[in-house]
RODO-2510 file (C-alpha; in nm, 4 decimals, decimal comma):
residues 244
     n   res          X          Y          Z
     1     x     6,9959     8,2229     8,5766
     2     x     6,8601     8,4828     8,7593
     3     x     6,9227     8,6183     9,1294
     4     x     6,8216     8,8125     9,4105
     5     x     7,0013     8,8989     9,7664
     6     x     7,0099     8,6100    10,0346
     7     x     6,9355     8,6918    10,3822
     8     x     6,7640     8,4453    10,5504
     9     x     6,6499     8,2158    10,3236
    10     x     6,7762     8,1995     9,9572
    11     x     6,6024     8,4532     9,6934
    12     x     6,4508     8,6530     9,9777
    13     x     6,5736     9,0009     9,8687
    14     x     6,7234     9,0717    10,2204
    15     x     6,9709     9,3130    10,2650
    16     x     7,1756     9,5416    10,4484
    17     x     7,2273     9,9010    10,4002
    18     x     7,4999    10,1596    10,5900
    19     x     7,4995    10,5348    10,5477
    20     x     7,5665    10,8563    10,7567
    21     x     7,2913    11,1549    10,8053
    22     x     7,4003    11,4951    10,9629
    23     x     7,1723    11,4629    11,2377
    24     x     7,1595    11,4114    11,5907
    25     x     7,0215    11,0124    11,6676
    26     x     6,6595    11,0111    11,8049
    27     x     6,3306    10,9401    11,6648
    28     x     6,3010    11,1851    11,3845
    29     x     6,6448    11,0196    11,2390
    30     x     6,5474    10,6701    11,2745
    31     x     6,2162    10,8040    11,0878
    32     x     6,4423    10,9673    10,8410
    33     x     6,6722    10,6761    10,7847
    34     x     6,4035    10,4836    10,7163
    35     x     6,2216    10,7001    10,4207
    36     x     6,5750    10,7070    10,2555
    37     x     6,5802    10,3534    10,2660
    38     x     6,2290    10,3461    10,1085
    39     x     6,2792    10,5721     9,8758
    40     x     6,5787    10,3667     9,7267
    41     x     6,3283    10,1166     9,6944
    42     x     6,3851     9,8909     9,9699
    43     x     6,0312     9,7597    10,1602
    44     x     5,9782     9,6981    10,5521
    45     x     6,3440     9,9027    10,6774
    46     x     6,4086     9,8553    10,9813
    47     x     6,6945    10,0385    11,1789
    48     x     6,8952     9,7621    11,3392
    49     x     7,1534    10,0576    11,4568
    50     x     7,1653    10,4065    11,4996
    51     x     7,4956    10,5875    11,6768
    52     x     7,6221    10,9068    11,6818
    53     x     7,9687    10,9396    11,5422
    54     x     7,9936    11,3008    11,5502
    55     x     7,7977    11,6300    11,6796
    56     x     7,4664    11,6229    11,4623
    57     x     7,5961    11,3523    11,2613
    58     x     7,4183    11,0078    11,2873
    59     x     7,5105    10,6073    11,1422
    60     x     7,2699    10,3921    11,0772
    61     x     7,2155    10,0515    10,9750
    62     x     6,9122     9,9744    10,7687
    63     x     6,7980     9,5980    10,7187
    64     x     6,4985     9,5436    10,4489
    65     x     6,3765     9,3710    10,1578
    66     x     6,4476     9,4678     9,7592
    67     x     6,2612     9,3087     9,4712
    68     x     6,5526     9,2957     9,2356
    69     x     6,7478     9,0250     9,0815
    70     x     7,0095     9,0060     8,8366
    71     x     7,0084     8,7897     8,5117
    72     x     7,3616     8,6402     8,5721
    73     x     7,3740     8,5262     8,1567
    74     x     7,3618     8,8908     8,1412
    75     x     7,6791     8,9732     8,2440
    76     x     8,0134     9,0234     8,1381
    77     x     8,3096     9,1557     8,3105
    78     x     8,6701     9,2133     8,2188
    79     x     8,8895     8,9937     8,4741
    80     x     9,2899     8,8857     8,4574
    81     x     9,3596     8,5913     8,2885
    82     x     9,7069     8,5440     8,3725
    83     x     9,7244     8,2266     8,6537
    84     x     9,8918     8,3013     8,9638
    85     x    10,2094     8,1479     9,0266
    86     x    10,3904     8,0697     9,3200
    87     x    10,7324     8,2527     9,3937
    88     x    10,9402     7,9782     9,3271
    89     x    10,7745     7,9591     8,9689
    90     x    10,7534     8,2951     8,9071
    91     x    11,2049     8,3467     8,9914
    92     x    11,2178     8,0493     8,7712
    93     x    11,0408     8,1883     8,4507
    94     x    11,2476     8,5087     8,4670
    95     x    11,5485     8,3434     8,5162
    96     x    11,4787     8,1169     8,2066
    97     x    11,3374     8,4142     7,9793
    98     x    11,5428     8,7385     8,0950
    99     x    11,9144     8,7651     8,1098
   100     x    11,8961     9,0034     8,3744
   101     x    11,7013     9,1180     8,6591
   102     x    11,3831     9,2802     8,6027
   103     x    11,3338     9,6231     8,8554
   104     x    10,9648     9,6776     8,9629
   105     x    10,8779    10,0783     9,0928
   106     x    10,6373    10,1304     9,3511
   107     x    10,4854    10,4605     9,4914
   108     x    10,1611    10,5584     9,6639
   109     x    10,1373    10,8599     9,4372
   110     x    10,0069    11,1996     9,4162
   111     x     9,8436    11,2845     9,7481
   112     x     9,7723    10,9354     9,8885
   113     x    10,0022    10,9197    10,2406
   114     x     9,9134    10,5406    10,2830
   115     x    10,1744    10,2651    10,2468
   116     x     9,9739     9,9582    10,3630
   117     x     9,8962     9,8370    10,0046
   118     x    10,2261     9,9239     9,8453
   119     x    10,4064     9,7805    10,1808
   120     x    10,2362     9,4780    10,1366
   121     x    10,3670     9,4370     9,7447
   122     x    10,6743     9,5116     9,8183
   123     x    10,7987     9,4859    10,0857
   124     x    11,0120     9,1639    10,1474
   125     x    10,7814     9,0593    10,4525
   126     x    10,4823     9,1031    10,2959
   127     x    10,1489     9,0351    10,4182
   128     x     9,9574     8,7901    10,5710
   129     x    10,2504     8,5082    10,4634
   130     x    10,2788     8,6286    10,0816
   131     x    10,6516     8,7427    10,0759
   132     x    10,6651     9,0302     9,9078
   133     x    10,9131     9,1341     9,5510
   134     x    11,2074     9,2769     9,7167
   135     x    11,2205     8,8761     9,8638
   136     x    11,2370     8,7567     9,4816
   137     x    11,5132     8,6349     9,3145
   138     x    11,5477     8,8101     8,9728
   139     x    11,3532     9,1024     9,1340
   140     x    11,5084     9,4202     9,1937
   141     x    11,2403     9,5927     9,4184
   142     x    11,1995     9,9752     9,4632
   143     x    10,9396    10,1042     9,6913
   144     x    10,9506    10,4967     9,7102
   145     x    10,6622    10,5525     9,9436
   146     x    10,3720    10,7880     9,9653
   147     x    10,2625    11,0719     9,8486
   148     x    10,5012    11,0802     9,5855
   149     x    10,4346    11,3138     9,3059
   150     x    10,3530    11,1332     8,9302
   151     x    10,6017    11,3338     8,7965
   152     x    10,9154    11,2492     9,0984
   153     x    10,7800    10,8841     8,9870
   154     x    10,8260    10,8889     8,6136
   155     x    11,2139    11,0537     8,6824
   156     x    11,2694    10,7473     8,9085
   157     x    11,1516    10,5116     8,6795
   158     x    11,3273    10,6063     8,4385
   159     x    11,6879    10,6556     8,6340
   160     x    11,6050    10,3096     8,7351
   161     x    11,5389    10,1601     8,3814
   162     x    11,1711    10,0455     8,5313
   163     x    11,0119     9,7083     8,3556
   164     x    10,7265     9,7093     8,6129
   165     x    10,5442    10,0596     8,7159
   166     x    10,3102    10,0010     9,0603
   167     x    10,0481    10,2754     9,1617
   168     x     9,8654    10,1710     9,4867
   169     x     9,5772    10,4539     9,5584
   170     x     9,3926    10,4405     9,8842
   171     x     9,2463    10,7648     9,9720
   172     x     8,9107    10,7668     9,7286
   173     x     8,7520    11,0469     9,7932
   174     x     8,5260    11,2887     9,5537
   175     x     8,7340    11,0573     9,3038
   176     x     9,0630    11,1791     9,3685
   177     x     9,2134    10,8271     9,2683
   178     x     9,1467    10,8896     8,9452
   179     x     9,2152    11,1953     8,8603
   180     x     9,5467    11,0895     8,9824
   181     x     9,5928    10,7654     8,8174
   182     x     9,4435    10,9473     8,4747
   183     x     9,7364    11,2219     8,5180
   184     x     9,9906    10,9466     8,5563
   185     x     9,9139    10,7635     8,1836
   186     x     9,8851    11,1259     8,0498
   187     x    10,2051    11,2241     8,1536
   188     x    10,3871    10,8555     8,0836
   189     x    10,2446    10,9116     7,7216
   190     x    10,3505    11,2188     7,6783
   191     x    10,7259    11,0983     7,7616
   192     x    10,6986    10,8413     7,5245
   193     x    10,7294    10,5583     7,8092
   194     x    10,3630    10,4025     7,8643
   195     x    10,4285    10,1217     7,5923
   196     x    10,7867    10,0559     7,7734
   197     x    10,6402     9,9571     8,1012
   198     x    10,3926     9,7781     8,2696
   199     x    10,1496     9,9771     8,3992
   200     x     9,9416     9,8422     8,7215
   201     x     9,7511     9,9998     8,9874
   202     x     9,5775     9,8691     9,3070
   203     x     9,3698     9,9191     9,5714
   204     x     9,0343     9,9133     9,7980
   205     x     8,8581    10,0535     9,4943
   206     x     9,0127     9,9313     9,2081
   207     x     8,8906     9,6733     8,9850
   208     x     9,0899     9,5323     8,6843
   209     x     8,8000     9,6537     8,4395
   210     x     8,8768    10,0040     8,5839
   211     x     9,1975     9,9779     8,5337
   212     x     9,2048     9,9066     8,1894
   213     x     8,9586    10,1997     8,1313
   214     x     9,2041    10,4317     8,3025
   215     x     9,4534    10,2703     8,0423
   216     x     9,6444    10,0561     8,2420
   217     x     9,7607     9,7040     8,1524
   218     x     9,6130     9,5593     8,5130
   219     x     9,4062     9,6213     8,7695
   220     x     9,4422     9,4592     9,1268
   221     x     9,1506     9,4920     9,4166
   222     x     9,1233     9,3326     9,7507
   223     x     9,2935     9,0098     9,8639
   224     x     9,5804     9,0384     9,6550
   225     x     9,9118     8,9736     9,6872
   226     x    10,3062     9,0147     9,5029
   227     x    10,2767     8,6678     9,3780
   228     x     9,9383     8,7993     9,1847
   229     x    10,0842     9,1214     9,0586
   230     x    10,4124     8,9488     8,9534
   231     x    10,2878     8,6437     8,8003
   232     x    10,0807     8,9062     8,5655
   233     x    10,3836     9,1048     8,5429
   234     x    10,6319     8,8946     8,4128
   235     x    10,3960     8,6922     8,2263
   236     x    10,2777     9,0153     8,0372
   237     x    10,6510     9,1130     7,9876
   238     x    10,7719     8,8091     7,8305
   239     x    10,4382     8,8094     7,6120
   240     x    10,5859     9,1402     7,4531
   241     x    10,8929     9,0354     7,4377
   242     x    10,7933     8,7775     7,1667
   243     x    10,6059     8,9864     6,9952
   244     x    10,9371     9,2079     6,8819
***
């Protein structure tokens, strides 16, 4: 089956384009915004907005047709395949496989100051009604904050005996993410500890296919919550545990 973009009528090739050039709005920008829309092979732009968000730097928005489509029998993409329990089913399992409590770590690490993602993990409140672990039963819940250091992290988890390690990255920029998530593995392996753990990492920009390429055991985007990241977690843990 193959596809193109939907705007206004199905298979039209309409879309929508946003990007910043450093240059004051007027008529030469709008002209300019337009070739780079052309030149990245959309036909007909048209700037639907132009506003300055800066001295000599300009935003656009660039609607216009594209003659692509995608062959979806083409595609393949690495996605979890854990279900997603509910809380209730997720305290019950560990209680039923684990004679003890199981102690998820959490950190925005290296440079990343944000806590929204992590917060919203693990934080007993939550987000947007998913309660988050340090509400679980079974659960013991650490959040250290941001901007800690993959090194302070690995001491923690270990002082803490760690069954769960949780990276949420935010700031993305020139690919700092992963340059920080790829110095986290290096350093786990070199401490002998990534097989002891499991290894997840989330955010904005994070997909579960580049997660596992990073070599994590899970990736979580968007739209996800602790009942997601648990239900993977505990599943994946008692998985290994069978396996000894």
């Amino acid at each position: 089956m193959k596809i193109r973009p939907y705007g206004d009528t199905k298979n039209d090739g309409k879309v929508q384009l946003s990007f910043t050039l450093p240059m004051a709005s007027g008529g030469i920008a709008a002209e300019a915004a337009k070739q780079v829309a052309k030149q990245m092979g959309m036909a007909d732009p048209n700037v639907v907005l132009m506003e300055t968000i800066g001295e000599n730097f300009t935003l656009f928005i660039v609607y216009g047709t594209v003659g692509v489509q995608v062959d979806l029998s083409s595609l393949k993409v690495e996605e979890i395949e854990t279900p997603t329990l509910d809380r209730e089913s997720i305290e019950k399992l560990i209680a039923e496989e684990f004679d003890r409590d199981l102690v998820f770590v959490g950190a925005s690490t290296g440079t990343d100051a944000h806590t929204v993602g992590i917060d919203a993990i693990m934080n007993m409140k939550g987000y947007a009604g998913h309660y988050g672990l340090e509400r679980y039963q079974h659960v013991k819940a650490f959040n250290l904050g941001s901007q800690v250091p993959n090194e302070v992290f690995i001491q923690e988890a270990k002082r803490l005996h760690a069954d769960v390690l949780l990276v949420s990255q935010t700031v993305t920029q020139k690919d700092i993410h992963l340059r920080n998530l790829t110095e986290l593995v290096d350093l786990l392996e070199a401490e002998h500890m990534r097989n002891e753990v499991i290894l997840v990492c989330g955010g904005a920009r994070i997909s579960h296919e580049l997660a596992k390429e990073l070599g994590y055991d899970a990736g979580f985007g968007p739209k996800k919550y602790a009942e997601d990241v648990a239900s993977f977690a505990v599943i994946e843990l008692i998985r290994r545990k069978k396996q000894k």
